[in-house]
C-alpha positions in Angstrom: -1.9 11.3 -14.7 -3.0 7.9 -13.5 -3.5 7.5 -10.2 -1.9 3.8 -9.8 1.0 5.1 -12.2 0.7 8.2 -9.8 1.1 6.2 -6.7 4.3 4.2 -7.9 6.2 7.4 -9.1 5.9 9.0 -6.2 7.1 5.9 -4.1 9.5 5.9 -7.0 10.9 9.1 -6.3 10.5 9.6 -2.7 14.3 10.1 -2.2 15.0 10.8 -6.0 13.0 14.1 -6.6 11.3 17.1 -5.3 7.9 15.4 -7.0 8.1 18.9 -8.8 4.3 18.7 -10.1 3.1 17.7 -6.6 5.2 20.1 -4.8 3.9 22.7 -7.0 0.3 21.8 -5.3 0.7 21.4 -2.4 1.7 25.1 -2.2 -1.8 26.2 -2.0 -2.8 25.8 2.1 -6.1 24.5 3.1 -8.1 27.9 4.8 -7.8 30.7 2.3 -7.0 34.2 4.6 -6.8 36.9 2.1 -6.1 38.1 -1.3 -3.7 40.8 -2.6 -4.2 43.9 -4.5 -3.6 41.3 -7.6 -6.5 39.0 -6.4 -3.4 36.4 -5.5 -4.2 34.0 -2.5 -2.4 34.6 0.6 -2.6 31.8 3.1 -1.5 30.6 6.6 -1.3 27.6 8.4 -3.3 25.7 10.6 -2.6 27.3 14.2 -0.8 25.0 16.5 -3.0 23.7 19.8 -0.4 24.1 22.6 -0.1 26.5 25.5 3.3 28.4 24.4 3.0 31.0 21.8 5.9 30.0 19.6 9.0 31.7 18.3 10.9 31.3 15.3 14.5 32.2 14.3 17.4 31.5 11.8 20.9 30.4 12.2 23.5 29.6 10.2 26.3 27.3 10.5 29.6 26.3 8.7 31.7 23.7 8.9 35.2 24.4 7.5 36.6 21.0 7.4 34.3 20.0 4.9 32.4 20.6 1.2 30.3 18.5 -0.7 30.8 15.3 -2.5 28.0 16.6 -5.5 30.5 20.3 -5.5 33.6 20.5 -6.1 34.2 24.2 -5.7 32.8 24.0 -2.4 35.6 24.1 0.4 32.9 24.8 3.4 29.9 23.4 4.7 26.9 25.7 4.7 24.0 24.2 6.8 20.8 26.9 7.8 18.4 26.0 10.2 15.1 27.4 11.3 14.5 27.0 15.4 11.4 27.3 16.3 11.0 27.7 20.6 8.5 28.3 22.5 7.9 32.3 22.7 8.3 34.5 26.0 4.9 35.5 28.1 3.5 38.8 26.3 4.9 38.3 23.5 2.5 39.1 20.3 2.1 40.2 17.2 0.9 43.5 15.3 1.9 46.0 18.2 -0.2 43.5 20.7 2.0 43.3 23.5 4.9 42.5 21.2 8.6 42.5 22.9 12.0 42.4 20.8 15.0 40.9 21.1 18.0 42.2 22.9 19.7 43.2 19.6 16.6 44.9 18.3 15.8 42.1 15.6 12.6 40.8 17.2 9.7 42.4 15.5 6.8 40.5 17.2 5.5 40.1 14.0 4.5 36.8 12.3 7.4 35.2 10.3 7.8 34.1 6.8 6.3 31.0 5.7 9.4 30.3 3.7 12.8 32.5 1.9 12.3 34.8 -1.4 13.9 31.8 -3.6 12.0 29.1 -2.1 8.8 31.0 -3.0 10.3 31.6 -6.2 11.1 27.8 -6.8 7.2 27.3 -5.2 5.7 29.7 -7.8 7.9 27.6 -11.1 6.4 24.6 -9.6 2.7 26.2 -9.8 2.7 26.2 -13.7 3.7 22.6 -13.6 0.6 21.8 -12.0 -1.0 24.0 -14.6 -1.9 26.8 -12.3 -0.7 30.5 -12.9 2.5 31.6 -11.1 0.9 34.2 -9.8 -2.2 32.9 -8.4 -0.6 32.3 -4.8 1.7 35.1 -2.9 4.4 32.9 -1.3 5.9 36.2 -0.5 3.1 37.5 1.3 2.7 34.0 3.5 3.0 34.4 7.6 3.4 31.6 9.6 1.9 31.7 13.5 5.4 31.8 15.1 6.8 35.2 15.8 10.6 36.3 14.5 13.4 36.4 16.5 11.0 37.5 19.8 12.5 35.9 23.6 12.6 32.7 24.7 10.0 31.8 27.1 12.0 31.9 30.6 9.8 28.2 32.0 12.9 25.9 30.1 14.6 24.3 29.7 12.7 22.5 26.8 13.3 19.0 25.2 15.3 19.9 21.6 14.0 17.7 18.8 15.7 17.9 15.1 14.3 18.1 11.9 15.3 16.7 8.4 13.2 17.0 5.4 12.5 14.9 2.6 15.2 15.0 -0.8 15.5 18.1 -2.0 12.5 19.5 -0.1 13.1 22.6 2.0 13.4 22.9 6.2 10.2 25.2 5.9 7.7 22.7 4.9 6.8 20.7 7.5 5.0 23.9 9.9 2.3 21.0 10.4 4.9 19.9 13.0 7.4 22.1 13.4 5.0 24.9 15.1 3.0 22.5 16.8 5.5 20.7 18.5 7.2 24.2 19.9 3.8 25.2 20.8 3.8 22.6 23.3 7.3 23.3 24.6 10.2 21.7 22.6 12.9 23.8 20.6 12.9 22.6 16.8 16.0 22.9 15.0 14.6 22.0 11.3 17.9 21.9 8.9 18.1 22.1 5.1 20.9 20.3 3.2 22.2 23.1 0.7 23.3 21.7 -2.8 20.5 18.7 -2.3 17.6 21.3 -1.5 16.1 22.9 -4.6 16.8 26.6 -2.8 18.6 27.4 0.6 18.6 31.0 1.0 21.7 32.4 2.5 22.6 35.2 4.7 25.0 36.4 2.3 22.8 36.6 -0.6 23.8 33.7 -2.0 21.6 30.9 -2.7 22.9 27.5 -3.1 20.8 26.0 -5.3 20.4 21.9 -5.6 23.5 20.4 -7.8 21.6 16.6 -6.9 23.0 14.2 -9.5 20.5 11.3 -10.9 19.1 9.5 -7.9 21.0 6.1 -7.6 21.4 4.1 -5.0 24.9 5.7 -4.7 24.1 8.7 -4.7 21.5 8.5 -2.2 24.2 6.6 -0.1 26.4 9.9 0.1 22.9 12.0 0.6 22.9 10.7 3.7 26.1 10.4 4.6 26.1 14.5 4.1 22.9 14.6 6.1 24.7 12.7 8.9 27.5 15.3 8.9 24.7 18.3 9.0 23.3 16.3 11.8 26.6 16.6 14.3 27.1 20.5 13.4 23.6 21.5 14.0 23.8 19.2 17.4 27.3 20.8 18.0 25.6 24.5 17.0 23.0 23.9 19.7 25.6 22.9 22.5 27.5 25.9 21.5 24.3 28.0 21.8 22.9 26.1 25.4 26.7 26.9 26.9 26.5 30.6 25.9 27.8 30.9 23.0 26.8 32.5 19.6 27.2 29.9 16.8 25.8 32.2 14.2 28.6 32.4 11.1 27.6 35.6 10.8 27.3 36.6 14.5 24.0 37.3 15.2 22.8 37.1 18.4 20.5 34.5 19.7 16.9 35.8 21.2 16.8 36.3 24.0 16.9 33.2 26.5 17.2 31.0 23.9 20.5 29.6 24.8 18.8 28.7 28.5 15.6 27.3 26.9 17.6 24.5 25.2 17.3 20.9 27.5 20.5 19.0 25.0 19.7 16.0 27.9 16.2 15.2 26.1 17.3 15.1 22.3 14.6 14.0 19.7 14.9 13.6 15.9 12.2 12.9 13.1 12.1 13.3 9.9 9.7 13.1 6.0 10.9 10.5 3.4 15.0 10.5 3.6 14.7 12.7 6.9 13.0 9.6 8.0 16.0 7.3 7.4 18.4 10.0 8.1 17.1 10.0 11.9 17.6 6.3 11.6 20.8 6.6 10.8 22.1 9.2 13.0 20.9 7.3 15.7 23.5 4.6 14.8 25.8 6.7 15.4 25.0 9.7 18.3 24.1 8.7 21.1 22.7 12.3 21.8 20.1 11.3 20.3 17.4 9.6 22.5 14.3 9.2 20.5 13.2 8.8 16.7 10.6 9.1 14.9 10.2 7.9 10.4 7.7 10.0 8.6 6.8 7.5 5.9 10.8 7.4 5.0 11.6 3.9 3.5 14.5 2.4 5.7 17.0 1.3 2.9 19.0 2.6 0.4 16.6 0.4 -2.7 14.1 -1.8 -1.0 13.8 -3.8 -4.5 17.3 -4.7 -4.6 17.6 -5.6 -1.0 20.6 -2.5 -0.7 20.1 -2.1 3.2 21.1 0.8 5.1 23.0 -0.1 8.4 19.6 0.9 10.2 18.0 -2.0 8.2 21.0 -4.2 9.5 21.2 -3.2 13.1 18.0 -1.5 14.1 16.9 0.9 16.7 18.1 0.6 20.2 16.4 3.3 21.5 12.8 4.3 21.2 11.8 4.7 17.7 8.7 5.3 15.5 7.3 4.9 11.9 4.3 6.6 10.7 3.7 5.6 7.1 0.8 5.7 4.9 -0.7 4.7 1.7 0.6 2.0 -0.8 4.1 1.2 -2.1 5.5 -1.5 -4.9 4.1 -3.0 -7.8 1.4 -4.7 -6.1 0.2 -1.0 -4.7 0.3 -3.1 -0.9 0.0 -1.2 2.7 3.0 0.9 3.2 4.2 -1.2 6.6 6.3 -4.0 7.9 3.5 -6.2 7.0 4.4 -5.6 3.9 7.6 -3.7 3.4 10.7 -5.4 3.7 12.7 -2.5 4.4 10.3 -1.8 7.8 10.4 -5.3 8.5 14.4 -5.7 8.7 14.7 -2.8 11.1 11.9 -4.1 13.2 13.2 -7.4 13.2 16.4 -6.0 13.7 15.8 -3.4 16.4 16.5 -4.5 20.2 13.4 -1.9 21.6 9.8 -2.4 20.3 9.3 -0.1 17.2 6.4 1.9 17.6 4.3 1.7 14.5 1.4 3.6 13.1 -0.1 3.5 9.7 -2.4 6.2 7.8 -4.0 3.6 5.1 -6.1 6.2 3.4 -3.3 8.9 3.4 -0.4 9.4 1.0 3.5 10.2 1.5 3.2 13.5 1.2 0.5 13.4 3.8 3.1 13.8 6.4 4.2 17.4 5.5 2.0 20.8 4.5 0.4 19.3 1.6 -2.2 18.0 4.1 -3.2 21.2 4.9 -2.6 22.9 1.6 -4.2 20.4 -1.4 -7.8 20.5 -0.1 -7.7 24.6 -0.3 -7.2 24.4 -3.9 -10.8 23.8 -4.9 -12.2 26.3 -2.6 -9.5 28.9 -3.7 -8.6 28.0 -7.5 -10.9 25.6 -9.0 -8.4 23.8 -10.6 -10.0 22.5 -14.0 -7.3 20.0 -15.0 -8.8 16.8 -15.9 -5.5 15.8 -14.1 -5.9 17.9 -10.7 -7.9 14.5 -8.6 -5.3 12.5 -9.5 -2.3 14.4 -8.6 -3.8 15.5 -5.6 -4.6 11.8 -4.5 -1.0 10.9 -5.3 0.2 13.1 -2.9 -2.3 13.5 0.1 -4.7 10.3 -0.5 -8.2 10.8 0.4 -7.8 10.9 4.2 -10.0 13.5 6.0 -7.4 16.5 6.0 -8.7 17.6 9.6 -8.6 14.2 10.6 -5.0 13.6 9.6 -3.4 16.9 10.7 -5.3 16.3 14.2 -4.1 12.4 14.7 -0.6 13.2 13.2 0.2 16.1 16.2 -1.7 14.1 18.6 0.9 10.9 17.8 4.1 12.5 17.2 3.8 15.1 20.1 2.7 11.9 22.4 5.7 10.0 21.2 8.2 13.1 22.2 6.6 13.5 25.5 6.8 9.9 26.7 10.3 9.3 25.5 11.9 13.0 26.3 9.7 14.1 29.3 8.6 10.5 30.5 5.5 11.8 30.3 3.4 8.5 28.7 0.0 9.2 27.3 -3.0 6.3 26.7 -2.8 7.0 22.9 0.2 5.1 22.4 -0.9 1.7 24.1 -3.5 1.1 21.3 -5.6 2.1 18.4 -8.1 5.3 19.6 -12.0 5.7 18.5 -10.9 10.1 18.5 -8.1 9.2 15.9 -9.6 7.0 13.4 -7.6 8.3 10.6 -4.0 6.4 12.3 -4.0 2.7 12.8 -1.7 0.5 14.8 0.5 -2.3 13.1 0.2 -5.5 14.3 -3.1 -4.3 16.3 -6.3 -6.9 15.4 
């Protein structure tokens, strides 16, 4: 693979597809931790840096009132979500002060990294990027948080939402998604079943992705689903904070949970579409007090000048885009600068759009691929002639350390000054500690 024809197909198909090959890499993390009977590599992520330890638990919602425009069969709206919350005091793993919910399903134990058919769909992906299928355990992956342990009882905690790229899962994104719990907020990180590649459900079944061709219409009702997931999960939540169990299948919350979550201080971010979903939803939900664009193009095709209604009417609360890399056919700096789908919802936007700008990272710089893709080396040795290429299409050739470290510093900063009121320097202007992020417009 080329790495300027590598660079425009993943711009190309940022909304359009999973980027099969480069999700297949990505899959391998950074810091190898162990290998199984089989000599597979079994791997965690990078440990978050706040005080809390964090929690993680599953929750399912339906909406009956509504299917999906890609299904016909489907009469319901599925939507699972993965909250991660800051854990309890005491609480631990491995029989190490470990506490348990009140309905006996806390283990204290390290959860999965991700569900049995997204590691299946993860270990597919591996041969694409010619690598065995077996080389890397998915099953056998633990993240830091713990399952289903108590809320910590110091809440109530600002809530911040989640939406991943197309047709990536809710699970890959733990770069932010622990971090940001470890410093007290609740994350409620959704998948969008039928667009996903795999969504594991309660039931057993697994709704796999039904995603038509990518047009530009098609991406249109993407979001307009997303939207739709948006309000239940919000609605889920409120349900939850006042008490309730939302659960479709009635399980109980953890413990405290309920009182941890703070639906007065309401963030959402998202990767690629998740970026221009929180856009979006903004428009529309005024629950919603902050947002924040992972390198998500604003508009529905850039090229053709097809503007979403966040291109046309902007952001009128606080809002943030973190891009990286190069986009178009002239391979120039993914920004406003440059971009006219950032520039519109600047221009357009009645608040000052915070803007940040990774130039020597990639798209999928903003999810786990920045701490998984530099592992592979050190683990595999990958001896495809192809490996540098695909590996710089996806992450770039930032310093991985670098960009995981500035990436939590920024978004975490931006949550805190906007849900908390709590305003740190790093926001007013570029910082000598994180070269790796630059500020638009900044000389």
């Amino acid at each position: 693979m080329n790495t300027t024809n590598s660079v425009r197909a993943r711009r190309a198909t940022a909304y359009g597809s999973a980027a099969l090959v480069l999700a297949a890499a990505f899959s391998i993390p950074a810091a190898l931790n162990a290998a199984t009977d089989s000599g597979s590599v079994v791997l965690t992520p990078p440990e978050p840096t706040g005080p809390h330890a964090v929690g993680r638990t599953e929750l399912h919602l339906v909406d009956p009132d509504r299917g999906h425009p890609w299904v016909e069969e489907a009469t319901e709206r599925d939507v699972m979500v993965s909250v991660w919350y800051p854990a309890g005091e005491g609480t631990g793993a491995g029989g190490e002060g470990g506490t348990s919910a009140g309905d006996g399903t806390g283990t204290g134990e390290p959860a999965p990294y991700v569900t049995p058919s997204v590691a299946g769909v993860l270990r597919s992906e591996l041969e694409q990027g010619g690598l065995h299928r077996d080389s890397v355990d998915f099953d056998a992956f633990r993240v830091n948080a713990l399952q289903h342990v108590p809320a910590a009882g110091t809440g109530p905690f600002p809530v911040v939402l989640y939406s991943p790229g197309m047709e990536q899962s809710r699970f890959l994104n733990t770069l932010h998604l622990e971090e940001l719990a470890s410093h007290g907020y609740v994350v409620a990180a959704m998948d969008h079943p039928y667009e996903t590649l795999a969504v594991d459900m309660p039931d057993g079944r697994v709704l796999r992705t039904s995603a038509p061709s990518f047009s530009t219409e098609a991406l249109k009702e993407a979001v307009a689903v997303r939207r739709a997931d948006t309000r239940l999960v919000l609605d889920g939540l409120t349900a939850l904070a006042e008490g309730g169990s939302p659960d479709a299948g009635g399980q109980e919350p953890p413990e405290g949970l309920g009182g941890a979550l703070d639906l007065d201080a309401v963030g959402m971010f998202g990767h690629s579409a998740g970026g221009l979903t929180a856009a979006e939803v903004m428009l529309e939900d005024d629950r919603v007090d902050a947002g924040l664009d992972l390198d998500g193009t604003i508009g529905y095709h850039v090229g053709d000048e097809v503007w979403s209604e966040a291109n046309l009417r902007g952001a009128d609360r606080p809002f943030a885009l973190l891009t990286a890399g190069r986009a178009g056919v002239g391979l120039e700096p993914h920004h406003s600068g440059y971009s006219a789908g950032f520039r519109t919802f600047v221009e357009a936007s009645s608040v000052d759009v915070l803007e940040l700008y990774m130039a020597e990272g990639e798209h999928f710089s903003y999810t786990d691929h920045q701490w998984v893709l530099p592992g592979v080396d050190e683990a595999l040795q990958p001896g495809s002639r192809a490996w540098p290429d695909l590996v710089e299409g996806a992450i770039g050739t930032v310093d991985p350390e670098e960009s995981v470290r500035a990436q939590r510093a920024y978004v975490t900063a931006f949550f805190d000054a906007h849900l908390r009121g709590e305003r740190e320097p790093i926001l007013d202007g570029p910082s000598p500690d994180l070269p790796a992020m630059e500020f638009v417009g900044e000389d």
